[in-house]
C-alpha positions, 0 to 999 in steps of 0.5 A, spaced: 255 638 560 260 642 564 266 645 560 272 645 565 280 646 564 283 647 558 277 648 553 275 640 553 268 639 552 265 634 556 257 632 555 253 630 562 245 629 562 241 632 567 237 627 572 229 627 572 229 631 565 222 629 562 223 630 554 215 631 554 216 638 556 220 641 551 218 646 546 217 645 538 225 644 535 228 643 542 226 636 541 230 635 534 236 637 537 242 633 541 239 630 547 245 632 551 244 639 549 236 639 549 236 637 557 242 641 559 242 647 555 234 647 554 232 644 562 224 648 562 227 647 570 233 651 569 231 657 563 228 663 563 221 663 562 221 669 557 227 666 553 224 664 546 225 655 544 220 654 540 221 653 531 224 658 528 221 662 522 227 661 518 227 653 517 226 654 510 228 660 510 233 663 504 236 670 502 234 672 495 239 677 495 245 676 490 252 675 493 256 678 497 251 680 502 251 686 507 252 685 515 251 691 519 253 691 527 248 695 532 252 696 538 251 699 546 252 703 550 249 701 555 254 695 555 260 699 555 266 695 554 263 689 551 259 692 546 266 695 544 269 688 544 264 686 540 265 690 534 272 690 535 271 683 533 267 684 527 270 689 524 278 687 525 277 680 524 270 677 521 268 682 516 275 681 512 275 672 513 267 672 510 270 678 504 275 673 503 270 667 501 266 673 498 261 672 502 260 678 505 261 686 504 264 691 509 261 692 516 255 697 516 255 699 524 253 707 527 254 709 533 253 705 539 246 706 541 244 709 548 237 704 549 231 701 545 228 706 542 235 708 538 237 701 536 231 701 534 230 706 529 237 704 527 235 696 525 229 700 520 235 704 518 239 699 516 233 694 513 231 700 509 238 700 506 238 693 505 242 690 509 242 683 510 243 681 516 243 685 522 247 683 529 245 686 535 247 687 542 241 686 545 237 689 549 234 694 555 228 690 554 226 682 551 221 686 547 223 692 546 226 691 539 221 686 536 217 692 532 224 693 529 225 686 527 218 684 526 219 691 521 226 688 518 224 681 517 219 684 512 223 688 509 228 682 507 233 683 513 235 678 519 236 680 526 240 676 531 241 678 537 246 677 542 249 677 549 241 678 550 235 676 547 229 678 544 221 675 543 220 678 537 218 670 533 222 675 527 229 674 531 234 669 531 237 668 538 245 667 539 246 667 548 247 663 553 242 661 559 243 666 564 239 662 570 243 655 569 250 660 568 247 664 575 247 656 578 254 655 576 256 661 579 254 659 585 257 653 584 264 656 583 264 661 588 262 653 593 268 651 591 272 656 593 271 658 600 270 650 600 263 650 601 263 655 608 262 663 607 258 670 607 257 672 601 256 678 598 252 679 590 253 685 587 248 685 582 247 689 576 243 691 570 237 688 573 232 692 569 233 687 563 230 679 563 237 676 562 241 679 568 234 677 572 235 671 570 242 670 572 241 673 578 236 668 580 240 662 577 245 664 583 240 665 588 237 658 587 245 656 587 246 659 594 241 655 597 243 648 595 249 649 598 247 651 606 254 653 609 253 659 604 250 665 608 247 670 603 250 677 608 247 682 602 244 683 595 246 690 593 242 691 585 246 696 581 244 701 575 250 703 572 258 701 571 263 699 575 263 706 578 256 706 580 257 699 583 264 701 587 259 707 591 253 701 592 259 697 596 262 702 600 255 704 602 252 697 604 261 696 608 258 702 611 251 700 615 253 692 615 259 690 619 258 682 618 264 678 615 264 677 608 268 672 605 267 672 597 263 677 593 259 674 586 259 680 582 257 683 575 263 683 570 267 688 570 267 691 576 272 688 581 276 691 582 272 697 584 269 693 588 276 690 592 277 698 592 271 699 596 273 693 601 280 697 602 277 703 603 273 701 609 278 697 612 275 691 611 279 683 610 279 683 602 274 677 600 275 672 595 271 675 587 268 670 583 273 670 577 269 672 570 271 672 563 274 680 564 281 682 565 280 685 572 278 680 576 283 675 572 288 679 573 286 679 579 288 671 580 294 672 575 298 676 581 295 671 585 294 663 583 291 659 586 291 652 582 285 650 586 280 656 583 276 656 576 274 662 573 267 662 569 267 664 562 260 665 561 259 671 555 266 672 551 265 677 547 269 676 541 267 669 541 259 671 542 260 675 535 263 670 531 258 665 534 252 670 532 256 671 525 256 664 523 248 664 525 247 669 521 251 667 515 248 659 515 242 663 516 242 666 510 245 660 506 237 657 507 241 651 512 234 652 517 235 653 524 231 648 528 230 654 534 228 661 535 235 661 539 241 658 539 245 657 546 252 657 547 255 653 554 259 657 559 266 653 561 272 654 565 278 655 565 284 653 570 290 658 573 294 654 568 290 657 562 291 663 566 298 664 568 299 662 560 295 667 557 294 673 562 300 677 561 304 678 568 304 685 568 295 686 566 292 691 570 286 691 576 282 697 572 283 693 565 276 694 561 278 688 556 276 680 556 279 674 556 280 672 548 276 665 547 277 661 541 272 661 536 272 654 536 272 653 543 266 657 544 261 653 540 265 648 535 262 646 528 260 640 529 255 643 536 253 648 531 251 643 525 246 640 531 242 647 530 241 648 523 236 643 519 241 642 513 248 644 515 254 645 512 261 649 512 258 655 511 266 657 508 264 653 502 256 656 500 255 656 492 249 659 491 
């Protein structure tokens, strides 16, 4: 169900998908959806699918209600981008329906422990849904939901995932994106290379994930040699040092690097400074890697858009309020599909003087990243949640 281009959404079944293996829930939502997006072959073990504790769930607290935002620090730049969302734009839209009252959102937790403390904070002082991005550990937060969820409180994380039964899961599958990583980086070196992975956050289940999703991807494509695996704990900078340590003790060619978001132009750094050939980087939804194809397009490449930020919280706000609304989500956790986008789209919406260094991400349209009529097929009893009466 590959999304490719312009933003035109395609559907596309998976071959061999046994609907007998799905879990509770899954099995009411679209066949098109529940065999890719839910292929048991192609998700995290760990990630939750089964019925959501809120189907017939529905907030008894008075209108307007209170959103808060736990960010972190962990997730630099994206954490920041994605409350820049919620605070610039999607708490004045809900207040302007009357459905929502101003953001609460502390600083930027430094692990678990802290976001935790601040998600039993939050519940005590009645906030009504918490978005949280999410997380150190799939179940380092489930005390804190399960404590928020008893206090009246809805947690939904993002970009990451929790296994608290309590949470209400907004990301994407890592593993199938990871797949179509691999696929990408195919398609650019026209299926023959070395490739290089620069992994990062590796302590967490969903860049695990990820980064088994692209190891499977490799292997289906033989003329791909995997020359280095190189796990970084850290930010572009740590990754930057990884690189140049592994230029240093390994002289084979590389053809292409698959790297974590953000990092890429400290990585091509690193090539310059060992005087090695400058390799093809997968493109992602940052600006630096974009930026990258911008100076030099390709008509022939695609970059991946996997986790946008800005558009990930918009997603995860609309969940949250639909949830609060009583519409009964179908699933612990709502998955959003990766898309692609063309030099064409990039050209246009890149400006020509972007920078290499960049710490931004590509705007993706709200609509674009889960349009209302894919979101309905989630929820029990959907509606347009612009138009909630009480």
């Amino acid at each position: 169900m590959k999304r490719l281009a312009i933003f035109v959404a395609a559907v596309a079944g998976v071959v061999g998908f046994d609907a007998r293996t799905r879990a509770a829930g899954v099995d009411e939502l679209p066949m098109e959806i529940a065999s890719y997006l839910f292929d048991p072959a192609l998700i995290d073990a760990k990630l939750p699918v089964g019925l959501s504790a809120y189907r017939e769930w529905k907030s008894q607290k008075a209108l307007p209600w209170t959103f808060a935002f736990v960010g972190s620090k962990r997730f630099g730049s994206w954490s920041e981008a994605a409350l820049k969302k919620a605070r610039d734009e999607l708490e004045p839209k809900w207040a302007n329906f009357g459905l929502s009252r101003a953001l609460i959102a502390p600083p930027a937790a430094a692990n678990d422990a802290q976001a935790s403390q601040q998600i039993r904070e939050l519940a005590d002082k009645g906030v009504d849904a918490i978005l949280v991005v999410c997380c150190d550990s799939s179940s380092g937060l489930n005390d804190a939901i399960k404590y928020a969820h008893d206090k009246g409180s809805l947690t939904v994380p993002l970009l990451g995932y929790s296994t608290s039964p309590y949470a209400l899961n907004v990301t994407t599958n890592f593993a199938l994106e990871g797949q179509e990583i691999a696929d990408q980086m195919s398609d650019d070196l026209h299926d023959k290379g070395n490739v290089l992975v620069v992994g990062g956050f590796l302590r967490n289940e969903d860049s695990q994930a990820l980064d088994r999703g692209v190891k499977v991807g490799l292997t289906k494509h033989p003329n791909l040699r995997l020359v280095g695996d190189i796990a970084v704990e850290g930010g572009a900078d740590a990754a930057r040092a990884a690189t140049e340590a592994w230029l240093k003790s390994h002289r084979d060619p590389v053809d292409a690097v698959i790297v974590r978001a953000g990092a890429d132009a400290e990585i091509l750094k690193a090539f310059s400074a060992a005087v090695r050939k400058i390799p093809v980087v997968m493109i992602g939804d940052d600006i630096a890697s974009l930026c990258d194809w911008r100076h030099n397009l390709d008509g022939n490449r695609r970059a991946f858009i996997g986790w946008p930020p800005a558009a990930e919280t918009a997603l995860a706000w609309n969940v949250a309020m639909r949830t609060l609304q009583g519409q009964g989500p179908k699933t612990q956790s709502i998955l959003a599909e990766s898309i692609t986008i063309s030099s064409y789209t990039v050209k246009n919406q890149v400006p020509e003087d972007c920078r290499l260094d960049a710490d931004a991400w590509f705007p993706v349209d709200d609509e674009v990243w889960t349009n209302r009529h894919t979101l309905d097929s989630y929820f029990l009893r959907p509606a347009d949640p612009t138009h909630y009466k009480p």
